[in-house]
N, C-alpha and C positions, 0 to 999 in steps of 0.2 A: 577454798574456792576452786570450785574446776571451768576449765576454760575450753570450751567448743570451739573450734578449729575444721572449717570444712574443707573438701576434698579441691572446691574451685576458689577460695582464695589460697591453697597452696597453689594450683594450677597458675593463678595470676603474678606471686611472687616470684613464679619460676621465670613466667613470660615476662617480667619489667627485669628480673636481671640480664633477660634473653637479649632486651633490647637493649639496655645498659650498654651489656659486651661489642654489640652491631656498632654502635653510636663511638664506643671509644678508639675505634679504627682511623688511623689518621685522615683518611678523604674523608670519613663522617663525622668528622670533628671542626669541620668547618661549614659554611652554608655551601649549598648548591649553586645555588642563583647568584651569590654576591661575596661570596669567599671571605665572609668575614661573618662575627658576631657568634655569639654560643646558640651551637644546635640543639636547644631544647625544644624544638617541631620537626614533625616528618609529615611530608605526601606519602600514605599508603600506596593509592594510586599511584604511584613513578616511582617510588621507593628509594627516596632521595631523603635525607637529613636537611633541616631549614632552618634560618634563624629566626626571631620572632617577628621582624618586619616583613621578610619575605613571604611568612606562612600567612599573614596578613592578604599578604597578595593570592597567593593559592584559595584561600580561604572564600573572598571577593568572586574570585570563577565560577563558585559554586562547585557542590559535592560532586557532579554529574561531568565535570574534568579533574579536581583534585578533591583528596580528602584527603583531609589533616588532624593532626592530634598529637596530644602533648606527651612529650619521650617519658616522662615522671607522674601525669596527672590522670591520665589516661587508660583503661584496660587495652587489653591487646588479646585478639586471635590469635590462634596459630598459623591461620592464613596471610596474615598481618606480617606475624614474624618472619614466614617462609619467602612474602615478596621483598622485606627489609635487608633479609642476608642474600638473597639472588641479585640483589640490581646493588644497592648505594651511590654515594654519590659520584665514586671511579666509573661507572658504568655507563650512568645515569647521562652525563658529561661526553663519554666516550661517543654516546648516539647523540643526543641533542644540542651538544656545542662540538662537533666535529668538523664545522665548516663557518665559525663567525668571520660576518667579516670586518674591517678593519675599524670599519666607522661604528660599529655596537660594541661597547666597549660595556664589562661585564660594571654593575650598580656598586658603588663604593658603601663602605658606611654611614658616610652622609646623605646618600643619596633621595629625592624625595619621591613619596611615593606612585606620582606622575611616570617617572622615567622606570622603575622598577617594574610597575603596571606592565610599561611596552614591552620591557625587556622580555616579561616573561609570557608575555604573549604571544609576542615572536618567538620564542624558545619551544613552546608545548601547544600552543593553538593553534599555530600557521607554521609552524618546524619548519622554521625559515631557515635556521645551522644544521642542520640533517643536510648529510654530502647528497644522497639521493632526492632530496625535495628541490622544490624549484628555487634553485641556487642568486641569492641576493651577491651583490646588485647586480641589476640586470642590466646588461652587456646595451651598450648604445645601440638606437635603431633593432632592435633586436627582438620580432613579437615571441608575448608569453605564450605560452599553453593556453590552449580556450579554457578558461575557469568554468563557465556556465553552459558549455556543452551544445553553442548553438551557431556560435561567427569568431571568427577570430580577424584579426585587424593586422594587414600588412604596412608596414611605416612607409611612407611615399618622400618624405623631405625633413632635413633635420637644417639648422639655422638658428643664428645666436638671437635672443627676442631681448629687443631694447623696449622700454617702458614705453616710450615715446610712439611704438608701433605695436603697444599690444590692443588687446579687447578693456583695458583697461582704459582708451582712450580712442575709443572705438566712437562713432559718432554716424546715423544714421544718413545715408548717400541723398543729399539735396539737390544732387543735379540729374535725378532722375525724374520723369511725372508720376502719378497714381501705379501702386503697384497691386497687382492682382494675384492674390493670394492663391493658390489652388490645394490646397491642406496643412493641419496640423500636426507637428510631429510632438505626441505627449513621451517626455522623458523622465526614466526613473533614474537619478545620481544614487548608485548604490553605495558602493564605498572605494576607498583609496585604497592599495597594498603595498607596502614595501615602500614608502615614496623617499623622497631625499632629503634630510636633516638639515636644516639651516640654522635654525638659533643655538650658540656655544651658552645662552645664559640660558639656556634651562634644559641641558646637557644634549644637545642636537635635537632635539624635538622640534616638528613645527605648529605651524596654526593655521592649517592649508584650507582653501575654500576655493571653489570652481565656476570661473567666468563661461557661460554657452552662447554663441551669437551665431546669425543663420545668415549667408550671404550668396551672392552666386559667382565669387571667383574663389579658386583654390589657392590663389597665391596672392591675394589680399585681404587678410582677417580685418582692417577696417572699413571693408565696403560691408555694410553689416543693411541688409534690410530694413527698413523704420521699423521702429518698435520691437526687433528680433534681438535685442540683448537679454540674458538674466544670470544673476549672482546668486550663487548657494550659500549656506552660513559657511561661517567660521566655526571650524571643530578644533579647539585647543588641545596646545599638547603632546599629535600621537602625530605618528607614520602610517598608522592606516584605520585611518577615517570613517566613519561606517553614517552616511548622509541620507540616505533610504527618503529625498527630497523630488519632489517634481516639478519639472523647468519644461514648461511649454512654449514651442515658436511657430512660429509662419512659416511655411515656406511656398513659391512659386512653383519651384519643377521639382521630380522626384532623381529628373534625366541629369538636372546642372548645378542646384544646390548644394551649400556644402557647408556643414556643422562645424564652427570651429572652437576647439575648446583650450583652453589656457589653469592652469594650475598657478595660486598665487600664494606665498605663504605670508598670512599678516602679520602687520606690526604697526603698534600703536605711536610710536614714536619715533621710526625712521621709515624709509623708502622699505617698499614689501616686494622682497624678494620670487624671482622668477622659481617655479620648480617641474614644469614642463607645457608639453602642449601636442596639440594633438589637431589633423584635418580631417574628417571622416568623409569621404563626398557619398552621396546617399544612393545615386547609379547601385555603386558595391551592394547596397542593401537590396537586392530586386524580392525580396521575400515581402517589403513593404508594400509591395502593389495589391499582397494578400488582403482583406478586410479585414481590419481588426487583429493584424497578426503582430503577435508582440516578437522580437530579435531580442536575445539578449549579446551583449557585444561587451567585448573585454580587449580595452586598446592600451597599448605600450607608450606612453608619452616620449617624446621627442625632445631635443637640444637637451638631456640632462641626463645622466647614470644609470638610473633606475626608476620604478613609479609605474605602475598602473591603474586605468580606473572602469571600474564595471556600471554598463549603463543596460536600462531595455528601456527599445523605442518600440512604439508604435505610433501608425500613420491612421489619420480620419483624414476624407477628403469632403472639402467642403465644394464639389459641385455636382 
């Protein structure tokens, strides 16, 4: 009996011993992500070694940030091979975990796959531990970079927020008469970044969701105009949130109002933790006077570490 033997499954066996060799390199002989568990997965894309959990997670991103394939099951390029021995997972690490901080503590082996999820979202999506990206946590009082390219938000007062005097107990002003509205401000809640870890039972993650209430003093968030309160959902879970929700208010003047926003992180069983807050007064905004003109606005939450959150308003006026 003779046996046919082609040119490209020799080409193949060459390439799985190729990567074999790569893979038994001591950094690639652990996972990337989580430093534990057998590297039988790699990101081509990042050209890091995975375990099977983690590759799970890569996987979940979609091809179009990570591709993934199995070190043994798998064929392989040569292009494949060349970005596997250029980078690994020494490398890999060297750029993407170059600046964690203290509180992202790298996913154990038990770890589930909620907190792994952020981990490595924050790692490769939002290259939150890249020394040059925009460095977590963020410095108190201290605004980000304009993310969206249009306003950016200087912090005016930071102050410790008792429950007792948040928007969570906020109650519309009854010793005022008839108020007369003169527009609506429609708001998009895009998403949270970076925000601040509160729950130890489900490895600092939280369940953050966003109180907006519309008033006309800057230094009291429960003089709240009638009917000018609204709560976004509950996003379980993460540190950065992605709410893409709309929260409409009333407002009287465009000159004295003033947006006040609060960040709560829930819990079903005990008292729900503060995780910032924010004054916007709407003066700053004079772009709003435009008709129909949308601001998009990326404010630095106050009294807490870290935390941002991305909004665009726009004004209709109703006379």
């Amino acid at each position: 009996m003779t046996i046919h033997v082609s040119n490209k499954d020799i080409v193949q066996e060459d390439f799985g011993s190729k990567i074999l060799g790569i893979k038994s390199k001591p950094d690639n002989e652990v996972c990337c992500d989580c430093s534990c568990g057998e590297t039988t997965w790699a990101s081509t894309t990042f050209g890091c070694f995975l375990c099977i959990n983690c590759s799970g997670v890569h996987r979940s991103l979609g091809t179009h940030v990570s591709k993934v394939k199995s070190v043994t099951l798998d064929s392989w390029s040569l292009e494949e091979i060349r970005s596997m021995e250029l980078w690994g997972n020494k490398r890999v690490n060297n750029m993407f975990e170059s600046n964690v901080p203290s509180y992202y503590t790298k996913p154990i082996e038990e770890a589930p796959y909620e907190y792994r999820l952020e981990y490595i979202t924050a790692k490769y999506i939002y290259q939150h531990f890249v020394k040059s990206a925009m460095p977590p946590p963020v410095p108190i009082n201290t605004p980000l970079p304009n993310l969206t390219g249009s306003y950016k938000t200087t912090p005016k007062k930071s102050s410790t927020k008792k429950a007792s005097q948040s928007l969570r107990k906020a109650e519309p002003n009854k010793n005022v008469g008839q108020v007369e509205f003169s527009g609506i401000l429609n708001i998009i809640l895009k998403r949270g970044i970076d925000m601040k870890p509160m729950n130890t039972t489900t490895n600092w993650l939280s369940d953050p969701y966003v109180i907006l209430g519309a008033g006309p003093d800057f230094n009291d968030c429960m003089n709240i105009h009638p009917g000018q309160l609204s709560k976004s959902e509950v996003k379980r879970k993460t540190l950065n949130p992605e709410w893409n929700q709309r929260m409409c208010c009333c407002i009287c003047s465009l000159d004295t109002d003033v947006i006040h926003i609060e960040v709560w992180d829930y819990d079903k069983l005990s008292a729900h933790e503060f995780m910032g807050e924010y004054h916007l007064q709407l003066c700053d905004l004079d772009i709003l006077n435009q008709k129909d003109q949308k601001v998009n606005v990326c404010i630095s939450l106050q009294s807490v570490e870290r935390g941002c959150i991305e909004l665009e308003i726009s004004y209709h006026s109703l006379k």
